[in-house]
C-alpha angles and dihedrals in degrees: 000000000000121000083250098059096039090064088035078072114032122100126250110259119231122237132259123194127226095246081108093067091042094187124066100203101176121055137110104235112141106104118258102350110107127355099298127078109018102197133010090249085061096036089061093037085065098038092052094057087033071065090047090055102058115262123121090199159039136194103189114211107206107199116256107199116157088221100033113021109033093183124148135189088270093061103038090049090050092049087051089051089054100050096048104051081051084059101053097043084062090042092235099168100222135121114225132185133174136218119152136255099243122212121221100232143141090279095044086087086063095048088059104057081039088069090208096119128140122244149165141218114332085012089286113170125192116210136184138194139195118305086229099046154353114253105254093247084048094132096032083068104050084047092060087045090055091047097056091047107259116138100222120221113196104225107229109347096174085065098062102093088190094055109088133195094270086052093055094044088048096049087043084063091046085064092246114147128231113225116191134206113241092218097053083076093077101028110259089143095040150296090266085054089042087053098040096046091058091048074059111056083040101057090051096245092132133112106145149027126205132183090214086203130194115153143016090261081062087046089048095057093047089093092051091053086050087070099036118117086229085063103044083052093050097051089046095051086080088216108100111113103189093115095062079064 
């Protein structure tokens, strides 16, 4: 049975709403610092239906790049401030942190024996690298993460062409945790991240789901994802971890 006639007759899944995972822990929400939100009216826009989705926080994630996004804890704290009190004066009931998406570049080296990194909840830290390769001390970093304490989440696995299934295994028994977009379930990146994402979730690889957020269009595609099979596997694998945040 082709592909074609198998979804010709499969039924339409229900929703079901991200109230399950309760946290949101990967977004770009603080107004005009990196290339999400680009003003607080629409940083809030996106946090209140965020809320009507489901989800009781956020813990907004601003990009740090050397070249790009030259954020540091100070900014980022100052954005979050600003937002919040935003969010109080129009009595939206949410609770919203904030900790950074660090990328994985030729400073990052320097951040870490800083110790001024960002970070949420038990120390986790969510990290990121090129889309075309790993940096060559890639697992040397995550190692010196790992020695100063930090648990590493790896941003958006299921986007990095170059990393393979064995990659993603190697790195599972190096106690780094996948974190998936939520829109790489209905293939706003692509049908081979589509693909990819799902030879994820089944092989169990999985801890985490983000919105990654950065825009209302994002916002507009999050009810679609609610009915999506990736989803519904997702919520039954009984291993996302989005609600101990």
């Amino acid at each position: 049975m082709t592909n074609w006639f198998k979804k010709c007759f499969e039924k339409p899944l229900h929703p079901i709403d991200f109230g399950c995972l309760k946290t949101d822990m990967h977004s770009h929400l603080i107004p005009a610092i990196d290339d999400g939100a680009s003003s607080l009216e629409e940083s809030i826009k996106i946090i209140k239906a965020l809320h009507d989705l489901g989800f009781q926080k956020i813990i907004t994630t601003p990009h740090v790049m050397s070249d790009f996004y030259k954020n540091t804890p100070e900014t980022i704290s100052c954005g979050l401030e600003l937002v919040r009190n935003e969010l109080q004066k129009q009595k939206i009931s949410i609770q919203l942190e904030a900790a950074a998406e660090y990328y994985l570049d030729y400073e990052f080296e320097e951040k870490i024996e800083s110790g001024n990194l960002l970070t949420f909840s038990d120390n986790y830290i969510l990290v990121e690298t090129s889309f075309i390769q790993a940096p060559p001390n890639f697992k040397e970093l995550i190692f010196q993460l790992q020695l100063a304490g930090y648990k590493v989440i790896l941003a958006h696995p299921e986007r990095y062409p170059f990393m393979s299934m064995e990659d993603y295994k190697d790195l599972q028994s190096r106690s780094v945790y996948m974190q998936l977009n939520l829109l790489s379930l209905i293939g706003y990146y692509g049908v081979d991240v589509q693909k990819k994402a799902s030879t994820l979730i089944k092989q169990g690889l999985i801890s985490f789901v983000g919105t990654d957020c950065h825009n209302m269009g994002h916002v507009a595609m999050y009810e679609k994802c609610q009915i999506s099979r990736g989803w519904h596997q997702l919520v039954g694998s009984g291993k996302l971890l989005n609600h101990i945040l």
